[in-house]
PLY file of the C-alpha trace (Angstrom):
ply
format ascii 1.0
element vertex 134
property float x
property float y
property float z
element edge 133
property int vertex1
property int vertex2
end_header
109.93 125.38 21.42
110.84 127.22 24.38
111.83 125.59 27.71
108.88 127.35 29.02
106.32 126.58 25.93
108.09 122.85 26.50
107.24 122.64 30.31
103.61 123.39 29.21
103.53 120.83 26.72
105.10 118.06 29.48
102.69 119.63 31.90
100.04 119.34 29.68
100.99 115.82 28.89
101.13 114.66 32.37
97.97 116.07 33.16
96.33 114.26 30.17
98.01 111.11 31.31
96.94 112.29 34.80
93.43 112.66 33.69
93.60 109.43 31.30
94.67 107.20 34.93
92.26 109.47 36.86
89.26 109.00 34.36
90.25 105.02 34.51
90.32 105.01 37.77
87.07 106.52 37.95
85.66 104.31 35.17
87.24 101.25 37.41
85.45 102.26 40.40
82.44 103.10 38.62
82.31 99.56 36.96
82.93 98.39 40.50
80.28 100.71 42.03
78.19 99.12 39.34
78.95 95.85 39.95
78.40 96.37 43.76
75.13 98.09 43.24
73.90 94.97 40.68
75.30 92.44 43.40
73.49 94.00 46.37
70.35 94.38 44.13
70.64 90.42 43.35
71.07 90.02 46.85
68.17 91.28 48.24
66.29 90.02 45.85
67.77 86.69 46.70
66.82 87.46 50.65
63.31 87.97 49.79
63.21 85.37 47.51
64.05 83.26 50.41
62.30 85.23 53.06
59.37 84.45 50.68
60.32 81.16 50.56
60.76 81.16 53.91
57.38 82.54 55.13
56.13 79.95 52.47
58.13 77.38 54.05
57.09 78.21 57.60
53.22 78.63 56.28
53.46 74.71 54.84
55.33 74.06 58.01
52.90 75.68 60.48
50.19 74.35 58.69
51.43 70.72 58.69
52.22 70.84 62.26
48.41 72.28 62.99
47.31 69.14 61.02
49.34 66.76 62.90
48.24 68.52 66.33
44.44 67.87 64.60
45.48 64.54 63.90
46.92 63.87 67.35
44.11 65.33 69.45
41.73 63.64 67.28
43.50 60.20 68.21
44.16 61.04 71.54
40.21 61.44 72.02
39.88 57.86 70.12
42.22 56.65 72.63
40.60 58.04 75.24
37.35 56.47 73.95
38.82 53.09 73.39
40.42 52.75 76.71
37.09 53.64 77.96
35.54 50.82 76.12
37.92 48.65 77.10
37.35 49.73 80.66
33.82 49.12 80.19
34.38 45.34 78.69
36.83 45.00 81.85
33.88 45.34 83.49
31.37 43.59 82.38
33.91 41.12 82.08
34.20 41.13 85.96
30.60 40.91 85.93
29.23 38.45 84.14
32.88 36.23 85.38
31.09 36.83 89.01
27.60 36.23 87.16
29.12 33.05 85.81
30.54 31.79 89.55
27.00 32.98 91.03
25.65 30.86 88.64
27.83 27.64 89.07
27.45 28.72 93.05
23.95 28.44 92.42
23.67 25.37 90.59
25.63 23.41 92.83
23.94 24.50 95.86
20.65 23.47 93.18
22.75 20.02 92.79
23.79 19.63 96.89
19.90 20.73 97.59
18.76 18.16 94.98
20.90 15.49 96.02
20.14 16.14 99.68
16.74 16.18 98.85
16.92 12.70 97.11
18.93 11.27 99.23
16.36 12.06 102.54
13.79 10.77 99.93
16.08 7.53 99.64
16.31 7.46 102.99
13.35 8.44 104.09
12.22 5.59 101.37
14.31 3.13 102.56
13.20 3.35 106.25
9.38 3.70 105.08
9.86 -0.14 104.07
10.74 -1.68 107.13
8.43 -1.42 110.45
9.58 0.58 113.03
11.64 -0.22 115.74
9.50 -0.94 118.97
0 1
1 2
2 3
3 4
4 5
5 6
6 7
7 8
8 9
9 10
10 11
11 12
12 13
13 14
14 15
15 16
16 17
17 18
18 19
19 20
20 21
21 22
22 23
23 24
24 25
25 26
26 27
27 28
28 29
29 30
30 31
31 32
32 33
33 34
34 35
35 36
36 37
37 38
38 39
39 40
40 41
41 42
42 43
43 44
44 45
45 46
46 47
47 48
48 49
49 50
50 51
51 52
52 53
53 54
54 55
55 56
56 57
57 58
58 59
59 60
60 61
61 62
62 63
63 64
64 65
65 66
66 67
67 68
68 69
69 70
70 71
71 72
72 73
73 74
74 75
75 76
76 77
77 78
78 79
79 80
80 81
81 82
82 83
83 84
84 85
85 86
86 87
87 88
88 89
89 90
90 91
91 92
92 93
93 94
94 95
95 96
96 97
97 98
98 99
99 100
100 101
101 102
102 103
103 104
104 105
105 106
106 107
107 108
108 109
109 110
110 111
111 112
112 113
113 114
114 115
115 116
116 117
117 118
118 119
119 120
120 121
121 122
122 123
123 124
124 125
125 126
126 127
127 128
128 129
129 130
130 131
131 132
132 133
């Protein structure tokens, strides 16, 4: 072998070892590239998966809190009713308690009357049986 045909051949070699590390470092980043590529694929599958999820979340979500606003404005009217009621028994309570006094107001003014009554009977009574004074 020349020194010239023996440059080729070292040439040659280090661009087959050249190409060798090249085509592994291509292989590398293609394997990487790969690997990237399956990873960001995961990924957003992942992030809809959980958007999804999400979105289902937030439906259950918003439709529990509309059934606990239901709820809420349903007892809020029952509250509303029942402090009406209770407004109403106040009253009636007031009224038949002045009703009641009335009453007893009545039936002692019935017993004072009465007794009055007897009592100018009794004395009226009493003074029919002796004779008048002259």
């Amino acid at each position: 072998m020349t020194k010239r045909t023996e440059k080729a051949r070292q040439i040659v070699q280090l661009c087959d070892d050249l190409l060798r590390v090249e085509r592994g470092k291509l292989a590398k980043l293609i394997r990487h590239k790969d690997q990237l590529q399956h990873d960001r694929q995961r990924i957003a599958e992942l992030i809809d998966g959980a958007q999804l999820m999400n979105s289902r979340l937030m439906e259950i979500g918003v439709s529990r809190l509309s059934w606990i606003d239901r709820q809420l404005h349903r007892l809020e009217l029952q509250i509303d009713t029942q402090r009406e009621m209770v407004n109403d028994a106040a009253v009636r309570g007031k009224a038949a308690e002045a009703s009641l006094r009335s009453a007893r107001e009545r039936e002692e003014l019935d017993k004072r009357r009465t007794y009055e009554i007897e009592m100018s009977e009794s004395v009226a009574w009493d003074w029919s049986d002796k004779a008048p004074i002259s």
